[in-house]
N, CA, C and O atoms as a CHARMM CRD file, in Angstrom:
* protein
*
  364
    1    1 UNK  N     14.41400  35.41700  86.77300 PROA 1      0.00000
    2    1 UNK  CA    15.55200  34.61000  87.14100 PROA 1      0.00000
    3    1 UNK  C     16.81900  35.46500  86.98100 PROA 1      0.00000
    4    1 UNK  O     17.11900  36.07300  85.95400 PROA 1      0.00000
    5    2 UNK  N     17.50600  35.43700  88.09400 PROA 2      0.00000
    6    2 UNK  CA    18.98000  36.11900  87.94900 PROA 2      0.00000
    7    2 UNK  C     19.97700  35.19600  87.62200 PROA 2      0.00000
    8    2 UNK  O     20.20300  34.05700  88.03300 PROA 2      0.00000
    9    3 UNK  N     20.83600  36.31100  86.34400 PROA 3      0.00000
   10    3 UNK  CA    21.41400  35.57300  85.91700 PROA 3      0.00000
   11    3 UNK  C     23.33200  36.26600  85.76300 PROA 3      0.00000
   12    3 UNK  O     23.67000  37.42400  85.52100 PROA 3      0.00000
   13    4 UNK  N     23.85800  35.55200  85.90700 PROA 4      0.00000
   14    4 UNK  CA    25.91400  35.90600  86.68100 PROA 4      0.00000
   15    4 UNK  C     26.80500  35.24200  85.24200 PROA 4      0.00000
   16    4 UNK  O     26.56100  34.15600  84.71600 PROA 4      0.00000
   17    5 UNK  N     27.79000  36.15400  84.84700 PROA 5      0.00000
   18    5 UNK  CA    28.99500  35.21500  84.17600 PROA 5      0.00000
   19    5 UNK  C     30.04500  36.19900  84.86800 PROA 5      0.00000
   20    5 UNK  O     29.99500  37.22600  85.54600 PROA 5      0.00000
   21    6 UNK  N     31.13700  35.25200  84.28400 PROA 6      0.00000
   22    6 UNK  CA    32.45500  36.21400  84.31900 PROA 6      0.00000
   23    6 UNK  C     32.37800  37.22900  83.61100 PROA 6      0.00000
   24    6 UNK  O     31.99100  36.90900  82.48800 PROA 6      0.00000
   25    7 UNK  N     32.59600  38.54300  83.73300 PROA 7      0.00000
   26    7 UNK  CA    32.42600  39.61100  82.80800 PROA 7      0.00000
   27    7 UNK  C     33.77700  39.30700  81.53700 PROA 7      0.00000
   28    7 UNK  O     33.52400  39.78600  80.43100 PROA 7      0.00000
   29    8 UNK  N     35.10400  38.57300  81.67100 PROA 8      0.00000
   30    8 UNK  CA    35.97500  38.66300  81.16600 PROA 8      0.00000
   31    8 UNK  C     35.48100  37.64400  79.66400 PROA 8      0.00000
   32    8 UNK  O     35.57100  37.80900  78.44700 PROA 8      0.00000
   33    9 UNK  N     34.90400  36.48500  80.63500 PROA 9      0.00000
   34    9 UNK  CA    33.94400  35.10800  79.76400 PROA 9      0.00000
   35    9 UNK  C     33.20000  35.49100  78.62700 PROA 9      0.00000
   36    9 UNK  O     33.09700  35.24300  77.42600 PROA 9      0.00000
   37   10 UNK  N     32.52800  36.49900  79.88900 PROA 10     0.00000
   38   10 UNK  CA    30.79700  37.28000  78.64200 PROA 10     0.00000
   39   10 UNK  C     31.53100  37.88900  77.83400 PROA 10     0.00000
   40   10 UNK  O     30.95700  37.69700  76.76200 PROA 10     0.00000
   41   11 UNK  N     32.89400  38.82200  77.52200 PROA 11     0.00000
   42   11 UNK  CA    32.95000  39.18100  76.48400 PROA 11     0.00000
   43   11 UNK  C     33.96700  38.30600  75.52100 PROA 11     0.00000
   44   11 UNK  O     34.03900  38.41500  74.29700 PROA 11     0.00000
   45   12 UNK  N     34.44500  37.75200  76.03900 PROA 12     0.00000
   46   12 UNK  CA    35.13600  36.39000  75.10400 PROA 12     0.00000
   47   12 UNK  C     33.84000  35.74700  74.12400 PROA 12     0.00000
   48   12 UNK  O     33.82400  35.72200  72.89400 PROA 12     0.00000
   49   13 UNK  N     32.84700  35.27800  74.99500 PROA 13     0.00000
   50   13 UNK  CA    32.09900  34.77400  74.09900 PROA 13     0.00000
   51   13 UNK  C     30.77100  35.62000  73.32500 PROA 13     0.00000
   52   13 UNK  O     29.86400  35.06200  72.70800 PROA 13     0.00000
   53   14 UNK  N     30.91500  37.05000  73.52800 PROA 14     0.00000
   54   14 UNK  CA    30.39900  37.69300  72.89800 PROA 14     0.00000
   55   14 UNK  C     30.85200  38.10200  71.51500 PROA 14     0.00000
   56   14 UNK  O     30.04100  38.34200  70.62100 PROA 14     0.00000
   57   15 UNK  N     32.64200  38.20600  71.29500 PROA 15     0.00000
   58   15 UNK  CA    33.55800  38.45400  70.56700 PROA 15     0.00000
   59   15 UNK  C     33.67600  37.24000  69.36100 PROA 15     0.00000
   60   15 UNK  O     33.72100  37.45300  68.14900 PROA 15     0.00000
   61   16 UNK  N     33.70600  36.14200  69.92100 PROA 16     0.00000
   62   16 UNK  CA    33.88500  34.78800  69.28300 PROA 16     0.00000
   63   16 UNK  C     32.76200  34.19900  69.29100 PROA 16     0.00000
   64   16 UNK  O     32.83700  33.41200  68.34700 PROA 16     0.00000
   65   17 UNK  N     31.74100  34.08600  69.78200 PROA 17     0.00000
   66   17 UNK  CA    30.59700  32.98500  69.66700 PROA 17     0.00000
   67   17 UNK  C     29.49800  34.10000  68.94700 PROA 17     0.00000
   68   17 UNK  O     28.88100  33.70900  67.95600 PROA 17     0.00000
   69   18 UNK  N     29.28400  35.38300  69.42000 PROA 18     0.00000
   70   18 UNK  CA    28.47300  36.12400  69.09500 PROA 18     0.00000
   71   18 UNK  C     27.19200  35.96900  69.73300 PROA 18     0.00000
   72   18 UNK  O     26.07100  36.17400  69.26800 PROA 18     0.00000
   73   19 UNK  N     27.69700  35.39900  71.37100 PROA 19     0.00000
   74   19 UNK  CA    26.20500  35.27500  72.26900 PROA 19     0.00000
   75   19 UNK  C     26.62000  36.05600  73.26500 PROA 19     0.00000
   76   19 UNK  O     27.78700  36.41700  73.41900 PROA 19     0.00000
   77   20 UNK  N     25.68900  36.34400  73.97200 PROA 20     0.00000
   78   20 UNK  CA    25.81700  37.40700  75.98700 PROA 20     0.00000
   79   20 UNK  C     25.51600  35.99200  76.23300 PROA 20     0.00000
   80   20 UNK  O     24.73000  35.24000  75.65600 PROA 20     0.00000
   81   21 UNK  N     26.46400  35.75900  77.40300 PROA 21     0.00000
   82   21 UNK  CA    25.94500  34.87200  78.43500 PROA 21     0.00000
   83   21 UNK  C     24.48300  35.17200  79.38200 PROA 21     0.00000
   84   21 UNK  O     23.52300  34.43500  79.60500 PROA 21     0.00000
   85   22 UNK  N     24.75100  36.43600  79.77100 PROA 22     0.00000
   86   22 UNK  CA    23.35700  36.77200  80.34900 PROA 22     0.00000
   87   22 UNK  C     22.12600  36.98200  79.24900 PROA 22     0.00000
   88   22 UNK  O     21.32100  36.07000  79.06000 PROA 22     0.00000
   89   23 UNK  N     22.05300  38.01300  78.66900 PROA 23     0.00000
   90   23 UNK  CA    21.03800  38.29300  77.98600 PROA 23     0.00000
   91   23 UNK  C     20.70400  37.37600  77.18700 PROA 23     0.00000
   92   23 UNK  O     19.50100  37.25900  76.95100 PROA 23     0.00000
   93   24 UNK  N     21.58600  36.53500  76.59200 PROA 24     0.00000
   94   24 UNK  CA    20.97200  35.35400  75.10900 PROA 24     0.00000
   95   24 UNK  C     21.18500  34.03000  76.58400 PROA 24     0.00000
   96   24 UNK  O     20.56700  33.02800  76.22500 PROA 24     0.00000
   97   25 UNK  N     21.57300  33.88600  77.43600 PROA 25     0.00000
   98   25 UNK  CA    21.42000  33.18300  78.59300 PROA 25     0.00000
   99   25 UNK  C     19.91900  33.11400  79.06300 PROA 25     0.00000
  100   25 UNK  O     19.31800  32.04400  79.15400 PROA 25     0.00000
  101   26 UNK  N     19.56100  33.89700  79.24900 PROA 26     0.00000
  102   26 UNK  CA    17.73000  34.33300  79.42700 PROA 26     0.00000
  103   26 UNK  C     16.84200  34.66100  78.61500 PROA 26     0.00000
  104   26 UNK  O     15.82800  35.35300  78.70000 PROA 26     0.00000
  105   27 UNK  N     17.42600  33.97500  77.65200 PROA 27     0.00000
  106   27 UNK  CA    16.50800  33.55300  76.48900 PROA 27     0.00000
  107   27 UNK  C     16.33100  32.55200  75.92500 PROA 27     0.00000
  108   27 UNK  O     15.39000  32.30400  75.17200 PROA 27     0.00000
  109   28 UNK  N     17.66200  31.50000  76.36900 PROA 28     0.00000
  110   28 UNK  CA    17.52000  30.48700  76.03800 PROA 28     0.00000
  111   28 UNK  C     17.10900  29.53700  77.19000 PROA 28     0.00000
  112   28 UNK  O     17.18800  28.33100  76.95300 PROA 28     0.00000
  113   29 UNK  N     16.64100  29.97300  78.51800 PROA 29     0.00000
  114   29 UNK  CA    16.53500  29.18100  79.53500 PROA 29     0.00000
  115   29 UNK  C     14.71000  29.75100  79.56900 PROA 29     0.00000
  116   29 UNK  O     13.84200  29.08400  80.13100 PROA 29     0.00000
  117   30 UNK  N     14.49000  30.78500  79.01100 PROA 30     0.00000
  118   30 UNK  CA    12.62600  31.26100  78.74600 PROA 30     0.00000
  119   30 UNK  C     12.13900  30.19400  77.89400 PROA 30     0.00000
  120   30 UNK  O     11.04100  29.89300  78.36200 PROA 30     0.00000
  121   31 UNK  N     12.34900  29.56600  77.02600 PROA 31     0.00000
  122   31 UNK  CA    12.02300  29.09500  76.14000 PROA 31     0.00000
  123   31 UNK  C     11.57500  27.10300  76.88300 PROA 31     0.00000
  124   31 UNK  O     11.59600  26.62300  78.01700 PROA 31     0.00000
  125   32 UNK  N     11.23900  26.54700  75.53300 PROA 32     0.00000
  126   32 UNK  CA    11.55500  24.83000  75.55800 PROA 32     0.00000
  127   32 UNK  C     12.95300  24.56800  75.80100 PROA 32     0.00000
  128   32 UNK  O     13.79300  24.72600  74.91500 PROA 32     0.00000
  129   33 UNK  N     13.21800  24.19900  76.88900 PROA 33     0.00000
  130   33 UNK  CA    14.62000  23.85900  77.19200 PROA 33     0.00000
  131   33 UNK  C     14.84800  21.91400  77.40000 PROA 33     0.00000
  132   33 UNK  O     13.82800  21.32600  77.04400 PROA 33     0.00000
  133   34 UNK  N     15.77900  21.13400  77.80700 PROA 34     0.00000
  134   34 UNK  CA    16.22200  20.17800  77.93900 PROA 34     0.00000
  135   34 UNK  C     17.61600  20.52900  79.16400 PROA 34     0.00000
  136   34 UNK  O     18.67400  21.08700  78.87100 PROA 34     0.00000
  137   35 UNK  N     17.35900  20.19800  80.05300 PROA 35     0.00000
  138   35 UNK  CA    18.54500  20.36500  81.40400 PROA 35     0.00000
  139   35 UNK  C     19.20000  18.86200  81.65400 PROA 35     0.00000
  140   35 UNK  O     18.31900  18.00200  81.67000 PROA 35     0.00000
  141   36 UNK  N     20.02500  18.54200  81.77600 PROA 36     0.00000
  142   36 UNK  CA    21.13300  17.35500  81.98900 PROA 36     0.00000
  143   36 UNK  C     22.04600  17.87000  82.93600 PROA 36     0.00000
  144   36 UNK  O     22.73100  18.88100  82.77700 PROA 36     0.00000
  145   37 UNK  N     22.02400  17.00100  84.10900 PROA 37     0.00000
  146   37 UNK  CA    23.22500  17.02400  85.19100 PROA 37     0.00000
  147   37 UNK  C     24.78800  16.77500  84.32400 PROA 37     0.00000
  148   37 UNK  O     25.02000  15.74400  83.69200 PROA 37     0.00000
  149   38 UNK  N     25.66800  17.81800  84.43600 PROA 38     0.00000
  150   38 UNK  CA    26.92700  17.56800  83.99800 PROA 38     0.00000
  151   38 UNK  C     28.06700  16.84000  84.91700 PROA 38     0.00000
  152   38 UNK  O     28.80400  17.58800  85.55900 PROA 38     0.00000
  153   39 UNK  N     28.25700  15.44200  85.02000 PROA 39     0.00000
  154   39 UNK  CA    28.69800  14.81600  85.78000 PROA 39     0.00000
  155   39 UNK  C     30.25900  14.12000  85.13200 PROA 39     0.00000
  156   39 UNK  O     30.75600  13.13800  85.68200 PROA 39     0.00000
  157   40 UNK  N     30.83200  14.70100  84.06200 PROA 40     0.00000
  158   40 UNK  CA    31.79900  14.21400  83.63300 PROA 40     0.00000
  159   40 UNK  C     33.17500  14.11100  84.85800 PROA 40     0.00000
  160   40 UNK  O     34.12300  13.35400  85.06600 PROA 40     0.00000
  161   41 UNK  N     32.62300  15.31100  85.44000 PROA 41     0.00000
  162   41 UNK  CA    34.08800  15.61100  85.55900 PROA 41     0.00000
  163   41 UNK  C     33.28700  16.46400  87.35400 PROA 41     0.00000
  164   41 UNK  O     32.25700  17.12900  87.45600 PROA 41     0.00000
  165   42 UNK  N     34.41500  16.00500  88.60400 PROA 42     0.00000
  166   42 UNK  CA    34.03700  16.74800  89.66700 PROA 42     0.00000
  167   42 UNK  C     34.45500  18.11900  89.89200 PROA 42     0.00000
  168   42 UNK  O     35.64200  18.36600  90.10800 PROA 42     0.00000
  169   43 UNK  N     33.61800  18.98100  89.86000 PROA 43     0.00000
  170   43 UNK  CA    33.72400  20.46100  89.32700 PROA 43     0.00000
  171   43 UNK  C     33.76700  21.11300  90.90200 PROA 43     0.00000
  172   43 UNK  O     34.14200  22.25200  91.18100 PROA 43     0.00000
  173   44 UNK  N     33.25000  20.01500  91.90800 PROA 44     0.00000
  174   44 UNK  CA    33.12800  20.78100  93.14100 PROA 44     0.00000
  175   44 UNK  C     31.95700  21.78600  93.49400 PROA 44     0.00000
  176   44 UNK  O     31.81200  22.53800  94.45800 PROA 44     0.00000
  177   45 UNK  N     31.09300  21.51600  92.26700 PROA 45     0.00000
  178   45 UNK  CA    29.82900  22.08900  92.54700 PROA 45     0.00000
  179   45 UNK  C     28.86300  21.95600  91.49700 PROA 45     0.00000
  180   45 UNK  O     29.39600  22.25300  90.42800 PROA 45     0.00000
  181   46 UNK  N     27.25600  21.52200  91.31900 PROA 46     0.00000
  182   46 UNK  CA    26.59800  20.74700  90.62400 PROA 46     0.00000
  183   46 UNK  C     26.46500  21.85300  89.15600 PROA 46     0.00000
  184   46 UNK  O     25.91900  22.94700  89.30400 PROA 46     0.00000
  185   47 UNK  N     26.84100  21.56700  88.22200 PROA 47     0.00000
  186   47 UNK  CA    26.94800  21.36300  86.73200 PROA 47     0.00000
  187   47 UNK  C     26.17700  21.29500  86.40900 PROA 47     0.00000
  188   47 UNK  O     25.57200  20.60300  87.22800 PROA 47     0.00000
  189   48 UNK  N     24.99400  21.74200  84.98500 PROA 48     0.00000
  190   48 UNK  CA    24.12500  21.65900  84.45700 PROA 48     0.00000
  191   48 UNK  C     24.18700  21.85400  82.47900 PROA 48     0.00000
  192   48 UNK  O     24.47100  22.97400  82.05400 PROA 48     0.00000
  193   49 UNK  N     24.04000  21.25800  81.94700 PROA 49     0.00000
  194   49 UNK  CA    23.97600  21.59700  80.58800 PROA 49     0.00000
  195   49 UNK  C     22.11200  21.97000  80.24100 PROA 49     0.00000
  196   49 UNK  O     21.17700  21.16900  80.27400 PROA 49     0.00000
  197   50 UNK  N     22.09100  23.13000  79.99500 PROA 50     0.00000
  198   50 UNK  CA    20.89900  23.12900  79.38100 PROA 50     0.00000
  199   50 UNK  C     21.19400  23.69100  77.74400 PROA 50     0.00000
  200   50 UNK  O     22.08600  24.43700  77.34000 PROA 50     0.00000
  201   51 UNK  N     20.19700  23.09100  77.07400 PROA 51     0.00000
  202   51 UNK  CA    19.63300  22.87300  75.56800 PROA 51     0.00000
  203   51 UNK  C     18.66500  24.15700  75.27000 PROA 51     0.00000
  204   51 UNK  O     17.48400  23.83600  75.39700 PROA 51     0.00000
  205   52 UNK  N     18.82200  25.30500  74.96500 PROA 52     0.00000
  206   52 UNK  CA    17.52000  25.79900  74.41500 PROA 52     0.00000
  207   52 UNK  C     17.74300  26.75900  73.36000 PROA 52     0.00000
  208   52 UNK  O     18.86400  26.74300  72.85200 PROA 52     0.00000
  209   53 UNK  N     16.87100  27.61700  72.91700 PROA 53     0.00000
  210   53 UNK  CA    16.60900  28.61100  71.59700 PROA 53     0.00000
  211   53 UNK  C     17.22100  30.04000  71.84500 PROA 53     0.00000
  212   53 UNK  O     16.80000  30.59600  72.86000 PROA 53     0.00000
  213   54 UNK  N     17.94700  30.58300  71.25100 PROA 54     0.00000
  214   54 UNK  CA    18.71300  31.94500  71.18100 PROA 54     0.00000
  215   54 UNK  C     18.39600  32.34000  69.49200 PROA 54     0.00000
  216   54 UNK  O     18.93200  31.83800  68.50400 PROA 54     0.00000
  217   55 UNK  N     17.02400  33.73000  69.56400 PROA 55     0.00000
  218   55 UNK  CA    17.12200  33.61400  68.11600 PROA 55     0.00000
  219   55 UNK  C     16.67900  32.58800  66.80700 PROA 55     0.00000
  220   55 UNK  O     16.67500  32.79900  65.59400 PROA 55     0.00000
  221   56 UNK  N     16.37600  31.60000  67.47200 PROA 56     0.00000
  222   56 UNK  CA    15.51300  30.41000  66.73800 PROA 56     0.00000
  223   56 UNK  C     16.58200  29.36600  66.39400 PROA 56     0.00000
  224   56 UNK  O     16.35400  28.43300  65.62500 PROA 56     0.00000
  225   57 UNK  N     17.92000  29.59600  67.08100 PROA 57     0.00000
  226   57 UNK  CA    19.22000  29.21800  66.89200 PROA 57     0.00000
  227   57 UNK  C     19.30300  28.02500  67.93500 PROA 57     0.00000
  228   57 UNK  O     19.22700  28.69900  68.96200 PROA 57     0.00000
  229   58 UNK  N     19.42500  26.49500  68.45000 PROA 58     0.00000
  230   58 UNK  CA    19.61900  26.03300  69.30900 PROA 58     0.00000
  231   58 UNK  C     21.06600  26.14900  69.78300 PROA 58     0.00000
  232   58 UNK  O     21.96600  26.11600  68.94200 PROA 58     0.00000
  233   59 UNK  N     21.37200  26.29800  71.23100 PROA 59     0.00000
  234   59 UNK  CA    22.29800  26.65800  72.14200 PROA 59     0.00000
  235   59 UNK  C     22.40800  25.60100  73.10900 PROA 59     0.00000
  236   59 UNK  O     21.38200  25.02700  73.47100 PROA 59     0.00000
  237   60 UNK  N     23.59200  25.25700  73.59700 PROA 60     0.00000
  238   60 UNK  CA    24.09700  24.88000  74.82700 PROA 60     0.00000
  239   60 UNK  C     24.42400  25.28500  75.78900 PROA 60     0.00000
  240   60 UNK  O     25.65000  25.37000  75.71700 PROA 60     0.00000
  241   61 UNK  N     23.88100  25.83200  77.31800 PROA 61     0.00000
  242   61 UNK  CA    25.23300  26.59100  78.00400 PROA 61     0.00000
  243   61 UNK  C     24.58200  25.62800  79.32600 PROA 61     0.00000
  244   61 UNK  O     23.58200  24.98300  79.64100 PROA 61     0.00000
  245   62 UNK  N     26.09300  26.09800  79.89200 PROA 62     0.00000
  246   62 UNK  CA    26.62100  25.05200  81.01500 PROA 62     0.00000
  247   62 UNK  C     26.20400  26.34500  81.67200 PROA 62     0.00000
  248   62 UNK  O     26.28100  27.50600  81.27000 PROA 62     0.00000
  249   63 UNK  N     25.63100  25.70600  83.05500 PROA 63     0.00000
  250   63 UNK  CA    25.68500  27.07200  84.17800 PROA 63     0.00000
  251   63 UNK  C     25.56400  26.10400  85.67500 PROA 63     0.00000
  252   63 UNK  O     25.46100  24.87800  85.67900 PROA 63     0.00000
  253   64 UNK  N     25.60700  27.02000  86.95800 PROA 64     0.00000
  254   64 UNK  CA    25.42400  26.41300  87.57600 PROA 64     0.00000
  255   64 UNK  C     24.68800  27.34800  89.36900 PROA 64     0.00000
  256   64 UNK  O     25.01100  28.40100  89.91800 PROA 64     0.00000
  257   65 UNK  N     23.83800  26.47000  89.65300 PROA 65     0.00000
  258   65 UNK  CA    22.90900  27.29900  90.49800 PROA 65     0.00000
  259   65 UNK  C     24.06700  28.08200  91.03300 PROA 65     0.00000
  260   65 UNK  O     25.17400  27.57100  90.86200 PROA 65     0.00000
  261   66 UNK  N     23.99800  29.36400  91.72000 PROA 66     0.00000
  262   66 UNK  CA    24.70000  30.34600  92.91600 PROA 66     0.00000
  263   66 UNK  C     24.20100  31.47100  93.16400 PROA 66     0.00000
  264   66 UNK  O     24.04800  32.28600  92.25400 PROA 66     0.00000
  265   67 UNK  N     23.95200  31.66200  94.06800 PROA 67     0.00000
  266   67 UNK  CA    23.64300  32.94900  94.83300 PROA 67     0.00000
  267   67 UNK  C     22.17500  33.12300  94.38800 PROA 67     0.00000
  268   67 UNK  O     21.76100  34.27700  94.28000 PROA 67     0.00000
  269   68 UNK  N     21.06900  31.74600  94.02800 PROA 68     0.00000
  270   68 UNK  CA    20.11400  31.93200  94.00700 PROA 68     0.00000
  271   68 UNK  C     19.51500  32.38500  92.69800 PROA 68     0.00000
  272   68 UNK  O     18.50400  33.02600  92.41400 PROA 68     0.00000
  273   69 UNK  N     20.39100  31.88400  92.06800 PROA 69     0.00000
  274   69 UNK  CA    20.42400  32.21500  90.11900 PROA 69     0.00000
  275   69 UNK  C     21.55900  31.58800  89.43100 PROA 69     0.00000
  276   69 UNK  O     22.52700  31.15100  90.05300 PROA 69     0.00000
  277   70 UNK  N     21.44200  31.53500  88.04500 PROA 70     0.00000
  278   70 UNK  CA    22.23100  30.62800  88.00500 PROA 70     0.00000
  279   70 UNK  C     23.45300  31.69800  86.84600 PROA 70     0.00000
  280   70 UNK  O     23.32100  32.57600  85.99300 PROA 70     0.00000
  281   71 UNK  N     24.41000  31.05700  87.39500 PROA 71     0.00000
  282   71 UNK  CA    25.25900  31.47800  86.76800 PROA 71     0.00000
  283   71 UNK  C     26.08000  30.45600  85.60300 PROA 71     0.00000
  284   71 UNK  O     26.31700  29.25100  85.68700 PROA 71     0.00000
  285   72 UNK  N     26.37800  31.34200  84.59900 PROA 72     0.00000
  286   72 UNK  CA    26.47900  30.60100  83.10600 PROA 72     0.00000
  287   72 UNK  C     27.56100  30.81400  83.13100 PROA 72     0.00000
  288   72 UNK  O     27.98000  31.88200  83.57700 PROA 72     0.00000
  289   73 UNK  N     28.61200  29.56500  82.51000 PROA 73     0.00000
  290   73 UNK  CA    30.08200  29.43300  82.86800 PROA 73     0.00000
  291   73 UNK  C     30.53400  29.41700  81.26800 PROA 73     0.00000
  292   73 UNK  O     31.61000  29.84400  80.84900 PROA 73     0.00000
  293   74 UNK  N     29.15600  28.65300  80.22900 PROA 74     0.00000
  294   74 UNK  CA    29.94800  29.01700  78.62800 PROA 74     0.00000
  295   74 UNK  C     28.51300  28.87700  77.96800 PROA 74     0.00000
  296   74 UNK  O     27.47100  28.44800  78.46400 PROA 74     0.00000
  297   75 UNK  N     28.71300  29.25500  76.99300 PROA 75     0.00000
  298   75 UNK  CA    27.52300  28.86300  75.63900 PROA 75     0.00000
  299   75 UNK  C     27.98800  28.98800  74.59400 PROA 75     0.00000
  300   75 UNK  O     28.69900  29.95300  74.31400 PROA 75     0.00000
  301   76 UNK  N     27.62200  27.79500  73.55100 PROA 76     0.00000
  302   76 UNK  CA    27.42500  27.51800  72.55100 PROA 76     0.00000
  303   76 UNK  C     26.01700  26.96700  71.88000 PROA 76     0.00000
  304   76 UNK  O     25.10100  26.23500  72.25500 PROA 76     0.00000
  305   77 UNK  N     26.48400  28.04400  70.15900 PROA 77     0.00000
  306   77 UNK  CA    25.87900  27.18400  69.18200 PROA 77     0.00000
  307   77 UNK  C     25.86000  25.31600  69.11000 PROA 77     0.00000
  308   77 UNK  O     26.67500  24.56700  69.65000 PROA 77     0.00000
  309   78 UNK  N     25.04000  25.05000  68.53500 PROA 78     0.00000
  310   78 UNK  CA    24.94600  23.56800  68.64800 PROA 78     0.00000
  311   78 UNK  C     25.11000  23.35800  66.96200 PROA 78     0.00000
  312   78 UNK  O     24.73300  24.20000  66.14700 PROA 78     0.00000
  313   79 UNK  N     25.71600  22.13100  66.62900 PROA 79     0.00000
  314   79 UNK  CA    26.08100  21.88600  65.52800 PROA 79     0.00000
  315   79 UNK  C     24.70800  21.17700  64.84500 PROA 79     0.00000
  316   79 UNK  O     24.11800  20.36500  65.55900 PROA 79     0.00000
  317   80 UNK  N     24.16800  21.44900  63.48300 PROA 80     0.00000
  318   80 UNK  CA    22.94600  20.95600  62.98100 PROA 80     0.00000
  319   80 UNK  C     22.84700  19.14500  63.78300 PROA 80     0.00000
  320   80 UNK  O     21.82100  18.96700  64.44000 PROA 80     0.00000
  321   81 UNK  N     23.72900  18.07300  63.72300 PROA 81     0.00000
  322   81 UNK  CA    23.79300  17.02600  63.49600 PROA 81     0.00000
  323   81 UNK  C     23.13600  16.82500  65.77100 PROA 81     0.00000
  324   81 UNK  O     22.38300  16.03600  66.34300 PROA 81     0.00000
  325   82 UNK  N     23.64800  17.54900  66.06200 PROA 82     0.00000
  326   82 UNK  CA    23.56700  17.78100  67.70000 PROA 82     0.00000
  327   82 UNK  C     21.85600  18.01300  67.89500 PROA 82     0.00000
  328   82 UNK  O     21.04300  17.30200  68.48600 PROA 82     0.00000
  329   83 UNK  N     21.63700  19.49000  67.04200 PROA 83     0.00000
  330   83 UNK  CA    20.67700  20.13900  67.03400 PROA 83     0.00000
  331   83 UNK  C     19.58500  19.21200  66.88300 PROA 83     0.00000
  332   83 UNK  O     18.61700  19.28300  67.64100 PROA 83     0.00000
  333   84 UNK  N     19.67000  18.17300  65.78600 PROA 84     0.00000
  334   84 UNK  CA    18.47400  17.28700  65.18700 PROA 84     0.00000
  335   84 UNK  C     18.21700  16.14600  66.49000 PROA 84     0.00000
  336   84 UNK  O     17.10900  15.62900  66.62800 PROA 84     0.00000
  337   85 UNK  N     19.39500  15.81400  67.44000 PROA 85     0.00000
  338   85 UNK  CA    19.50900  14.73000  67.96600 PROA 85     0.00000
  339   85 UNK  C     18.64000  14.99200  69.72700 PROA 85     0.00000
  340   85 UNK  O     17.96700  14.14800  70.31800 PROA 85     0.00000
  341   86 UNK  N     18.95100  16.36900  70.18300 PROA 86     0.00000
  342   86 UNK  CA    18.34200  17.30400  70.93900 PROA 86     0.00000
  343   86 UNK  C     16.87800  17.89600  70.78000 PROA 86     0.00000
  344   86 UNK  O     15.97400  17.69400  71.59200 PROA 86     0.00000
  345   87 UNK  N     16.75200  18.75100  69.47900 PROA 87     0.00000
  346   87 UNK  CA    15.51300  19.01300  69.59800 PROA 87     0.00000
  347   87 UNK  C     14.20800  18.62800  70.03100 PROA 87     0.00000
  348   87 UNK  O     13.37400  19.35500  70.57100 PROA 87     0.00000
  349   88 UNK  N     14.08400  17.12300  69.67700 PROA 88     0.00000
  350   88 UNK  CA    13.16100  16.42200  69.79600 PROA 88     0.00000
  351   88 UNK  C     12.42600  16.28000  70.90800 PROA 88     0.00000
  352   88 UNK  O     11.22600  16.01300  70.96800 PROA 88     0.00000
  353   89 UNK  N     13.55800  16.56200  72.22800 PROA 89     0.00000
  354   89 UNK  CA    12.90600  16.42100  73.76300 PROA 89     0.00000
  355   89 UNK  C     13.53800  17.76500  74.73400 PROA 89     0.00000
  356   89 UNK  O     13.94500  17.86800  75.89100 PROA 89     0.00000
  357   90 UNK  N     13.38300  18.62900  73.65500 PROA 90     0.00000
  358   90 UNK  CA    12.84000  19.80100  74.28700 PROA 90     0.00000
  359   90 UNK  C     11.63400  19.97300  75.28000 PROA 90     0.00000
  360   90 UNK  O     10.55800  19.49100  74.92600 PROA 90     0.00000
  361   91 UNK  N     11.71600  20.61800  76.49400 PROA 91     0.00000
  362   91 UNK  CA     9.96400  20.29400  76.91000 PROA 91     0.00000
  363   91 UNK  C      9.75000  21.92300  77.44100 PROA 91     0.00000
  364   91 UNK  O      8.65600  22.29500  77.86600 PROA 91     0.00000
């Protein structure tokens, strides 16, 4: 699976979160994941939150299909109280 961020993004959140969007991106989408349509808000193009493992660490990142891969727009750590509420329907 190919995988796209902003290069400016990937190192923002490499600096501060201490994840690669790509590389810990394709690791957390290899794994038991949980995917949810992100429909809060019209983004002008379909939104995705997926749930999965970085490191044995559960993660959040938003991405969204393009150019035939998906490209990851943020990721985060998940807070224990999130983590417990998520895990469960991992598949």
């Amino acid at each position: 699976m190919r995988i796209t961020s902003d290069p400016a993004k990937r190192q923002w959140t490499l600096d501060n979160r201490g994840l690669d969007l790509e590389a810990d991106g394709a690791e957390a989408f290899a794994g038991r994941t949980l995917t949810l349509l992100d429909d809060r808000l019209d983004y002008g193009e379909a939104r995705f939150q997926t749930y999965g493992t970085v490191r044995g660490r559960l993660v959040m990142v938003v991405w969204t299909p393009r150019n035939g891969g998906r490209h990851v727009i943020s990721m985060r750590h998940c807070h224990e109280r999130e983590a417990r509420r998520v895990r469960p329907h991992l598949v």
